[in-house]
C-alpha positions, -999 to +999 in steps of 0.1 A: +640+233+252+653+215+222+631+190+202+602+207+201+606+215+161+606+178+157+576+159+136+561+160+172+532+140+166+553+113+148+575+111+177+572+093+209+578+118+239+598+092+254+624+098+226+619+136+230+631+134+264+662+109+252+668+139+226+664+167+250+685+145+283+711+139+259+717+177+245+717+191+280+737+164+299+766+169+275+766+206+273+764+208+311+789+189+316+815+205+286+806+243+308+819+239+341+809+278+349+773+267+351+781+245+380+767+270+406+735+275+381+729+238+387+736+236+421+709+262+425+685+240+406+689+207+426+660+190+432+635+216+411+614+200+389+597+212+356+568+204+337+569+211+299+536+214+281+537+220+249+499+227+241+498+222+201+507+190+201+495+178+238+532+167+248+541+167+284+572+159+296+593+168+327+630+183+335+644+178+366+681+186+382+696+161+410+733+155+420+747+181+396+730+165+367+697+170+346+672+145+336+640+140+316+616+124+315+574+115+304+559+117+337+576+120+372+560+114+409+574+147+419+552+170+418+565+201+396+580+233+410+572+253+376+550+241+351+559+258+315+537+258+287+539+268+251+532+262+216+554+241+190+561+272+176+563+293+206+594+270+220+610+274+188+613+313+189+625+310+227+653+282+219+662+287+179+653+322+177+664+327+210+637+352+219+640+368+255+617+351+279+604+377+294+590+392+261+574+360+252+556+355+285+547+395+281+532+385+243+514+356+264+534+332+236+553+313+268+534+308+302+552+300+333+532+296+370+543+280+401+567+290+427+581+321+421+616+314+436+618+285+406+606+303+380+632+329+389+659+302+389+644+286+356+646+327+340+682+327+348+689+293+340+679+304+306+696+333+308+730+313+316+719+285+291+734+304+258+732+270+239+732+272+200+708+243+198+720+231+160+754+231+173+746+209+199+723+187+182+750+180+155+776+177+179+753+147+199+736+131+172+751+139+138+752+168+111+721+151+092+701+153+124+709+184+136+707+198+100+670+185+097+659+196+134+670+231+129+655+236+097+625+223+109+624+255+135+635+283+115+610+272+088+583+271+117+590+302+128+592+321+094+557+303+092+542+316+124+558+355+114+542+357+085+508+343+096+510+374+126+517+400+094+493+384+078+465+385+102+477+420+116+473+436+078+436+415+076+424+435+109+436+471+093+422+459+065+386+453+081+393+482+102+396+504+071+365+489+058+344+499+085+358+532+083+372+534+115+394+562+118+430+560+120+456+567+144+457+604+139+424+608+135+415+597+170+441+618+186+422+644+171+388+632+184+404+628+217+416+665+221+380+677+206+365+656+234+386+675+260+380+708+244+342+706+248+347+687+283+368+716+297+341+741+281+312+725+294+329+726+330+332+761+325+299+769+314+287+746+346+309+769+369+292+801+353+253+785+358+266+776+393+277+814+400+243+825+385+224+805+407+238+816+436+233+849+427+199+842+421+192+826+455+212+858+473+190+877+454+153+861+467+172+867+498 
């Protein structure tokens, strides 16, 4: 993904996709070894939703080439949906996949075959995005693009620290105990449990004692 890290709402999606076509259809064509990656992909279809900004666009692959486009009549193999933010980190940062959908910051459903394909196409796809940008449309644009998407995801880090050191915060406030402290808990807990078992076998032996002994 490329232009999400754009002034999205100031953009029209139909110039996202220009953007986006443009980037991919040259560096496809400049890497011959990812011939077989595209061959793989003919006639897939994806659906892009990027959620922040309520974007939807579509990325398909026919005759060894890769379009995109606002809407499409095919109905998507994978459907692919993130944040502004969240596509920055997976194209810019360059984030695995797999650890953003486990962090729930990318979501991918549909048929699993695709997704499979779209994982490795990702994998295959090592694209420096500002290169390319600059390369396609000009330093100044590819300058200001990438910019855009380190400063967005600097922004989005420190708002994670930020709200991770507020919840310890109210954590310590309420005096919940800490790390070590529950460990501790825990193995009292299994002290006493294993204890009251044992005292449970013992009142067990007594009573049957007792009922031999009425006997």
């Amino acid at each position: 993904m490329s232009v999400m890290f754009l002034p999205l709402r100031l953009i029209p999606v139909p110039v996202q996709c220009v953007v986006l076509a443009s980037v991919l259809q040259v560096f496809f064509k400049d890497n011959d070894a990812l011939s077989a990656t595209l061959e793989a992909l003919e006639g897939k279809v994806f659906r892009v939703f990027i959620k922040d900004t309520g974007a939807v666009f579509f990325i398909g692959f026919k005759r060894s080439n890769v379009w995109v486009h606002p809407s499409s009549q095919v109905r998507p193999d994978v459907r692919i949906e993130s944040t502004t933010s969240g596509f920055a980190r997976l194209s810019f940062a360059k984030e695995d996949p797999d650890a953003l959908v486990m962090q729930k910051v990318l979501k991918l459903s549909g048929d699993s075959e695709s997704m499979l394909l779209f994982q490795k196409l990702l994998q295959d796809l090592d694209l420096d995005w500002e290169l390319e940008l600059r390369r396609t449309f000009g330093d100044f644009f590819g300058r200001k693009v990438a910019n855009a998407a380190y400063k967005l995801i600097e922004a989005e880090k420190q708002l994670r620290n930020t709200s991770t050191q507020l919840v310890d915060d109210a954590l310590k406030a309420m005096h919940t105990p800490s790390e070590e402290r529950l460990q501790l808990w825990q193995a009292g807990v299994e002290s006493v449990t294993r204890k009251t078992q044992k005292v449970g076998r013992h009142l067990d032996k007594l009573e049957h004692l007792a009922a031999q002994a009425k006997v």
